[in-house]
N, C-alpha and C positions, 0 to 999 in steps of 0.2 A: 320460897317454898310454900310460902300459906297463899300464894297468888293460885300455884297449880292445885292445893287441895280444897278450895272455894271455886274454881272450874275447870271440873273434873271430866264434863263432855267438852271444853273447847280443847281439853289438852289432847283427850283423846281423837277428836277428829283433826287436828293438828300432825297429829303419831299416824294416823292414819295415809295423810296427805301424804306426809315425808316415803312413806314406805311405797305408797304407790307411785311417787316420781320417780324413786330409785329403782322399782321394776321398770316404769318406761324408758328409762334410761339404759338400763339393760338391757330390755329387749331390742330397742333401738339398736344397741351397740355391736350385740352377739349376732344379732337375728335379721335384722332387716338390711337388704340389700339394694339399695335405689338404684331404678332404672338409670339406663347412662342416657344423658343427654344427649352425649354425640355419638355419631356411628364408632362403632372401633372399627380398626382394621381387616374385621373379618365379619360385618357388618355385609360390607357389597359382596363377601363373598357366598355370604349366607342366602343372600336375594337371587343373585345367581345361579345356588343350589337350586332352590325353588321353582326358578323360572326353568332350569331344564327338567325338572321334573314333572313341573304343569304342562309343559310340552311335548315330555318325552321321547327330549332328542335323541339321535340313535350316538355312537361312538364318534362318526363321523361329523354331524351337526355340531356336538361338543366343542371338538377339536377348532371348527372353524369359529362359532361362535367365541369363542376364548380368544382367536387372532386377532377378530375385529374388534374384541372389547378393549385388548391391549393395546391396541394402535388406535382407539377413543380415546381412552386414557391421558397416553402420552399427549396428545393433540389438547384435549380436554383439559390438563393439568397447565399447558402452557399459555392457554389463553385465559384463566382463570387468574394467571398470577401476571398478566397483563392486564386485565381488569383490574386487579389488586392495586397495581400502579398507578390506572389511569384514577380511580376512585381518591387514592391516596393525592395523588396532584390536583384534582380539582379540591380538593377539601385543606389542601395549605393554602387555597386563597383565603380563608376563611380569616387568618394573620393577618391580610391588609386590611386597609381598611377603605380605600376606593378601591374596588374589585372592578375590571372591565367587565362589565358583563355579556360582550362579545366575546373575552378569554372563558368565564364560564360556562357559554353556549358552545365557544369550542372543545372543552375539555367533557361535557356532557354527549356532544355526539361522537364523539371515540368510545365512551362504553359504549353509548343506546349501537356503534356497529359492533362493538364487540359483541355485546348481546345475540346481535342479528345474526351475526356469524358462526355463536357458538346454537343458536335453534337450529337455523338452516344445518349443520354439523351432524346433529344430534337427530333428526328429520334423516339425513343421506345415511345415519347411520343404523337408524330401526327400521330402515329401508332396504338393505343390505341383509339385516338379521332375519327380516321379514322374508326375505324373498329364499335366504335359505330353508324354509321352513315345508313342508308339503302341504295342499290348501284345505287341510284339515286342522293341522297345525298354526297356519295363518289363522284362524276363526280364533284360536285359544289366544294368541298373541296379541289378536287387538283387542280381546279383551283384557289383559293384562297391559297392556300400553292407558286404556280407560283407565284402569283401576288406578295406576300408577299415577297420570295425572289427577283422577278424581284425589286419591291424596295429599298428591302435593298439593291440591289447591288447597283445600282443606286446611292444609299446615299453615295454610296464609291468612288463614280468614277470608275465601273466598266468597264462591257462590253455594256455601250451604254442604252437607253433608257430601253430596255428591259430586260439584264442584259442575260437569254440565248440567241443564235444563231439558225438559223435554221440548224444547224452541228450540235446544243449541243444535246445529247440523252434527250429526255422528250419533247423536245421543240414541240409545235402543231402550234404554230401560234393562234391570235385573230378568226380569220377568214378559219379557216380549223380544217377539222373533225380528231377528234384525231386518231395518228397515220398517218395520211397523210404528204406526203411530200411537201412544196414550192417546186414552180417552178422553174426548173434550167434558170440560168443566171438572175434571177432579184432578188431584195426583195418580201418576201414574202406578201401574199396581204393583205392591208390595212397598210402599212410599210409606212409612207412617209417620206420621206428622212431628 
């Protein structure tokens, strides 16, 4: 007791400390709700809302976009857990310990086709979505196909915010009429650094 009444500001900022971890703990607890890592389930359906909205499919666009998504899916979900497999068999070589490394070049090009297979897929199938679209509708759509992979790349640590270049073929820029080129020697406009 004569420790606390000889330091009377350590105790007090001490008393202090306590009380303010116990609010953040609090607030944490009651209050904050961290974003979810993973999509939920209503995640793709949410993106979806969006994309028929930016688009402003009519009842019938709807309809068919929903079939062709459903029947991506399916297709999509199966070759995905084919993948899964193949990734999982190459990677129990990792237990021997003379690995042919002809068996690991063969078990490597069965995803790198899986891969191939599921772009090409997904290519025939925003192909299909695309072409349902009237060709005003198409203009809004390729930009949301950019957008989409600009962040996926992104999500990778790609090439940078935007993920194409003003080099890459397709690239328009936010701010220029497609098919036009940025300006030589700077970023392209509305770029900031």
């Amino acid at each position: 007791m004569d420790y606390i009444k000889k330091n009377k500001f350590l105790t007090a900022v001490v008393a202090i400390l306590v009380v303010l971890n116990i609010a953040v703990v609090a607030f944490v607890f009651f209050f904050f709700k961290p974003p979810s890592l993973l999509p939920g389930p209503n995640a793709r359906g949410e993106r979806f809302r969006l994309i028929d909205e930016r688009l402003n499919l009519s009842e019938e666009q709807k309809a068919k976009f929903k079939a062709l998504r459903q029947e991506e899916f399916a297709t999509m979900d199966s070759t995905a857990r084919a993948r899964f497999q193949s990734m999982r068999d190459l990677f129990s070589l990792l237990k021997n310990e003379k690995t042919n490394p002809e068996e690991v070049q063969q078990k490597v090009a069965v995803i790198g086709a899986l891969d191939a297979e599921q772009v090409a897929r997904q290519f025939r199938h925003f192909q299909a979505l695309r072409a349902l679209c009237t060709p005003e509708q198409q203009k809004e759509f390729d930009r949301i196909v950019i957008d989409a992979m600009t962040q996926a790349r992104g999500m990778r640590g790609g090439m940078g915010r935007r993920g194409l270049g003003p080099a890459d073929p397709g690239f328009d820029g936010p701010d220029l009429p497609p098919g036009a080129s940025p300006p030589a020697g700077g970023p392209p406009p509305g770029d900031a650094p």
